[in-house]
C-alpha positions, 0 to 999 in steps of 0.5 A: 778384353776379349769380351769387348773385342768379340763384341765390336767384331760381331757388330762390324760383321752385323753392319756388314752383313746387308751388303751381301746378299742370299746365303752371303748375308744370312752366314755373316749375320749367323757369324755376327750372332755366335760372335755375340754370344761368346762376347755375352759369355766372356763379359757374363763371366766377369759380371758373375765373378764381379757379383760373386765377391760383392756378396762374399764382402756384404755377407761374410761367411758363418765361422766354423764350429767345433765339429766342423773343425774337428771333422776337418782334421780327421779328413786331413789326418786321413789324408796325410796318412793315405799320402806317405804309407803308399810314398814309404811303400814305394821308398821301401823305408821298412824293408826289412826294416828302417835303418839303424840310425842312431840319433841324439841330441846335439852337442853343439850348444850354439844351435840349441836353446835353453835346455830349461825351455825346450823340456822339464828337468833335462833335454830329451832324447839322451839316448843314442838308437832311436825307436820310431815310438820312444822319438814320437814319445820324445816329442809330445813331452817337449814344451813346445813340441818342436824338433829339428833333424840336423845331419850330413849328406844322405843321413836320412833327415827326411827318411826319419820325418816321413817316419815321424809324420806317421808315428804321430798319426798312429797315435794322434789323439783327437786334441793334438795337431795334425802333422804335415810334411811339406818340402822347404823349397816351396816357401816363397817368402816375398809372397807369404811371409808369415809361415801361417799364410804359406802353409794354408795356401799348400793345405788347399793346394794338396788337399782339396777335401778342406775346400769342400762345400760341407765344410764351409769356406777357409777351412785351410786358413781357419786350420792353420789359423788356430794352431791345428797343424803341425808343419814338417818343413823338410829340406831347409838347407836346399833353400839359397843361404839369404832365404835360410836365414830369413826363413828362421827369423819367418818362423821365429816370428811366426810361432806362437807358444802352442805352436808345433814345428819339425824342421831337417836341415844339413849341420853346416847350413842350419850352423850358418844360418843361426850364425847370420840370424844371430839367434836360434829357432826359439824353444826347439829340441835338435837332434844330430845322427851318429855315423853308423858302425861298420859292423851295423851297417854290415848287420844291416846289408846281411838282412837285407840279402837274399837266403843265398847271395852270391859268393862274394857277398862274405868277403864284402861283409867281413871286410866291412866289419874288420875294417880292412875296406875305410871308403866302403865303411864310410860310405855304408856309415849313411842311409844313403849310401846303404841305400845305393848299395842295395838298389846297384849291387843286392836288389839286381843280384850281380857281383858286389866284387868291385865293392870290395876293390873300390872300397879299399880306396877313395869313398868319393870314387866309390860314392860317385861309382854307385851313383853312376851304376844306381840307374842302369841297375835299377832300370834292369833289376825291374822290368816293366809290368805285362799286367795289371799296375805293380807299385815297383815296377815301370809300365813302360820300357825305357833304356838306361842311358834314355831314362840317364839323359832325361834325369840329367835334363831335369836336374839341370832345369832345376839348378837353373831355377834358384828359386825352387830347386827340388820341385819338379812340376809337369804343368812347369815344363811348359816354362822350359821353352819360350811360349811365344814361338809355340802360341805363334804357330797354334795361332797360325794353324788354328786360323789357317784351319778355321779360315779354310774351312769356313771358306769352303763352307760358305764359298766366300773366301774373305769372310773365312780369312776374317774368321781365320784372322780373328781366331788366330788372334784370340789364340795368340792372346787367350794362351799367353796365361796356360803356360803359367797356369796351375792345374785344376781340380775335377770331381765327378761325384753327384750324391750330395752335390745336385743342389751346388747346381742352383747357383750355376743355374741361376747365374745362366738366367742372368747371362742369358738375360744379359745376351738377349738385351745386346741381342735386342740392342745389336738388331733391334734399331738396324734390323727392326723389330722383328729381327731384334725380337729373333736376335735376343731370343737366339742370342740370349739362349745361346749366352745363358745356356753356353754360359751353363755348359761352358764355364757354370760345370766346369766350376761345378765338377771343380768343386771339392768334396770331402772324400777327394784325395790328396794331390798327386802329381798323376792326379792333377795331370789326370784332372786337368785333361778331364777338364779338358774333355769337358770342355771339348764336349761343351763347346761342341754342345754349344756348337750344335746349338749354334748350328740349329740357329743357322739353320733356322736362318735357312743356312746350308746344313754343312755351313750351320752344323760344321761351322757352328761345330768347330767354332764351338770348340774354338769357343769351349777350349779358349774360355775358362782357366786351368789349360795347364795340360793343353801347355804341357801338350803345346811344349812337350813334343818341342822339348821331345824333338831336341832329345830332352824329354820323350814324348810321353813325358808324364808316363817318364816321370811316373815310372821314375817315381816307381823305380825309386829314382825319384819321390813325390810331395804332395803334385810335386816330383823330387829327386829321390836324394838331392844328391843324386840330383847333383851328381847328374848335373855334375856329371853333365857339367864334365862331359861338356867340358871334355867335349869342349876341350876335345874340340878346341884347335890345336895351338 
């Protein structure tokens, strides 16, 4: 549509051009020919991808060998196990040591198969404490390898799959599958309804390597496809209670009888789900916790303490293994509720004395109590770094009640999207505010810009307002799809990657050939034969070589190789804007040579270089896809305005993650427990309506 549109406007300024006279004339056909290319390379665009498929249907690609596949689990093996040793750093799973959890299997008969088809002889996991190795071991021994984590609120569900995924990586033998942990949330059934498909397209998603070059095409699909995965669906109770139950019955159809699976859930929703499925996940083990002893959790609370502690610190011991304190007990009964008593009352070192007061009375006052302290305490107890980058420690400062504001926005944004309430995505804030008052105003003052500047370059006002209109209109149009955008994948890499560089070339021929024969047919039959000759030359060059330098190494740097790394959610914001730099750069390349061409044509130096310049920008920034970081600057400062998010939001969420205030999976942030997440929207929900009844008129 735009290449069309770019098309006819650069033959209206053609036809217009012999009105005018002297530079007049020869700044319209200059504008003429640069509108030309960016049509040749819009249309050239759509042809190359056109001719791209036809030969991905006429020649389907060679299947993957053996050593290719084995090779691909290795790299995503090592990938997995990069991704969740630094996210278990940063979680402080293992300090001092993991929680003494115990867990066993379920006893509640109607969540649970035959015993004779989950394992031989007797259903394992009998024992009551679990060892990270014995529950590994537990697990290959099973028929069919399949596990789900059953357990309340805050029982460590996801603590133990983290666990578990590593256990198994640690000792994977080159046969078994590859686990890999991906969050419930992110299934959307009415696009993938089988789980093999959902789980190829996060494989690309997460880990660009397996879309590498060397390792030929639908590697992810071929993966999934054979059964080499193991999926660790983490968080099925966090789904809306119709998408549960459909999700069981998804993978109850799905799983074929060597297909592995590990599966958390809350009791209660998993209960309720099976009851509506009217059957249970087939051949699959479930294990439940035991709630945690008073005197364990107290061993646990002591270990954790430093050589001396303060004073109080015995009283709260001793009342928790006597127990004289029931809420603290049942509180610390919990790997959550252990977990916000060492980050509000251990890790600052302040005085536990009002655990003690709080722990003799209610547990939800004393739960919603350490909620409430949980983020002033960990904003105060780790002050930003003056250094080089520590993973414990923020890199910027922020107050407790701006980093307390700014969560709860979240938290309300999610609950607000039923769809996916845990994943928060930076490249979704975008889809916080409407987009088109934003595209609106960038079109306005990108129009007023380039209207202005072109018409004090050439002195002639109405063609820098038809410059203007015409760029302002290709913003308002060209942005409507960046704030639904995901972001992109840059790699730098050039050992191994030169000879990639030939289809780009060769595509850039044809474009460039596609541009000098509108260049011909444009000039040619108005201009004569002469002129014509000089347009496709002009036309043609620029077409091919912005063509190269505009889309062909975008596409190049976005091809993977197999030593990218697992996304991140700072890896992708960071992607993106390289893409972003390269683009600038080569619409300013494209610029320049624009530029040359003007001033062959005898055009000032300041109309050829500045207008050829920014109109490359323009050209360079408004072409391609992935513009997701230039949404996330359009709606940022929006929402910093209004007090919801800084200006600097990205920084936010990355020392959010190293305060331990919230976890990642994969680009995506998540609470660090969604019932932290909760109790923030919760605690917005009263201060409303407090401050609706405080402002309410008096009867």
């Amino acid at each position: 549509m735009l290449g069309i549109l770019l098309l006819a406007l650069s033959t209206a300024f053609l036809l217009w051009a012999p009105r005018f006279g002297g530079g007049v004339g020869r700044t319209i056909g200059t504008a003429s020919l640069l509108t030309a290319v960016g049509s040749v390379v819009t249309l050239g665009n759509s042809l190359m991808q056109f001719l791209s498929w036809w030969r991905r249907r006429a020649t389907p690609a060679p299947a993957p060998t053996s050593a290719t596949i084995g090779t691909a689990k290795d790299i995503l093996a090592g990938l997995v196990t990069q991704q969740w040793r630094e996210e278990t750093l940063l979680r402080s799973v293992s300090d001092p040591e993991p929680m003494p959890l115990p867990w066993r299997s379920t006893e509640r008969r109607e969540l649970v198969d035959h015993p004779e088809i989950i394992a031989k002889g007797t259903v394992a996991f009998p024992g009551t404490d679990v060892h990270i190795e014995d529950l590994a071991r537990n697990f290959r021994a099973l028929r069919c390898r399949r596990l789900v984590l059953l357990g309340g609120p805050g029982t460590g569900k996801t603590t133990l799959a983290v666990q578990l995924v590593l256990e198994l990586l640690r000792t994977r033998r080159p046969e078994e599958h590859v686990p890999v942990l991906l969050s419930a949330s992110r299934w959307d059934d009415r696009l993938y309804p089988r789980l093999q498909d959902w789980l190829a397209a996060c494989l690309a998603t997460d880990y660009p390597a397996l879309r590498a070059e060397d390792l030929g095409p639908g590697i992810p699909e071929t993966l999934v496809a054979r059964g080499e995965v193991l999926p660790v669906i983490d968080g099925l109770d966090e789904l809306p209670e119709h998408a549960r139950a459909k999700m069981l019955t998804a993978l109850n159809r799905s799983l074929c009888e060597t297909d592995d699976l590990i599966l958390t859930c809350r009791t209660e929703q998993f209960a309720e789900s099976v009851e509506q499925l009217g059957d249970v996940l087939k051949a699959t083990a479930v294990i439940e916790p035991q709630p945690m002893t008073p005197r364990a959790a107290a061993d646990y609370l002591e270990a954790c303490l430093p050589p001396v502690p303060h004073p109080a610190w015995p009283r709260v011991l001793d009342a928790l293994r006597s127990g004289a304190a029931p809420a603290l007990a049942e509180v610390s009964s919990t790997s959550l509720g252990l977990w916000l008593i060492r980050a509000t009352y251990i890790a600052p070192r302040v005085d536990p004395a009002p655990l003690l007061e709080l722990g003799r009375g209610s547990a939800t006052e004393l739960h919603d109590h350490l909620c409430d302290q949980l983020i002033p305490a960990l904003v105060n107890a780790r002050p930003p770094t003056d250094g080089p980058a520590q993973p414990f420690r923020p890199r910027h400062a922020w107050s407790p009640e701006q980093v307390g504001r700014w969560l709860t926005y979240l938290s309300q944004q999610l609950i607000l999207r039923e769809e996916d309430p845990r994943d928060m995505a930076w490249w979704h804030l975008a889809r916080h505010s409407p987009s088109r008052p934003v595209r609106l105003w960038a079109g306005i003052v990108i129009g007023v810009v380039v209207g202005a500047v072109f018409a004090l370059l050439t002195g002639v006002p109405l063609a820098g307002a038809a410059l203007g209109l015409l760029s302002a209109l290709a913003v308002v149009i060209v942005t409507g799809s960046w704030f639904t955008e995901s972001p992109g994948h840059a790699d730098f890499r050039l050992r191994g990657r030169l000879a990639e560089l030939v289809p780009v070339l060769r595509d850039g021929v044809l474009v460039g050939a596609l541009g000098a024969l509108i260049g011909w047919l444009m000039a040619g039959p108005m201009w004569g034969t002469g002129v014509g000759l000089i347009a496709a030359r002009n036309v043609g060059l620029l077409s091919g070589i912005g063509f190269v330098v505009v889309l062909g190494l975008i596409r190049w740097v976005e091809h993977p190789t197999t030593s990218a790394t697992a996304r991140s959610p700072r890896s992708t914001w960071q992607a993106d804007r390289r893409l972003t730099v390269i683009r600038v750069i080569s619409g300013l390349v494209v610029g320049l040579m624009g530029g040359a061409i003007g001033l062959e044509a005898r055009l000032s130096p300041s109309v050829a270089i500045g207008g050829g310049l920014l109109l490359g920008l323009l050209f360079g920034l408004l072409l391609g896809s992935h513009h997701a970081w230039l949404a996330y600057n359009l709606t940022v400062p929006r929402l910093a305005t209004k007090g919801r998010l800084p200006l600097r939001a990205m920084d936010f969420l990355d020392d959010a993650h190293r305060l331990g205030l919230l976890r990642t999976e994969g680009p995506y942030y998540q609470f660090r427990h969604i019932e932290l997440q909760q109790h923030l929207a919760r605690r917005r929900h009263e201060r409303l309506q407090e401050e609706t009844r405080d402002t309410a008129p008096l009867p």
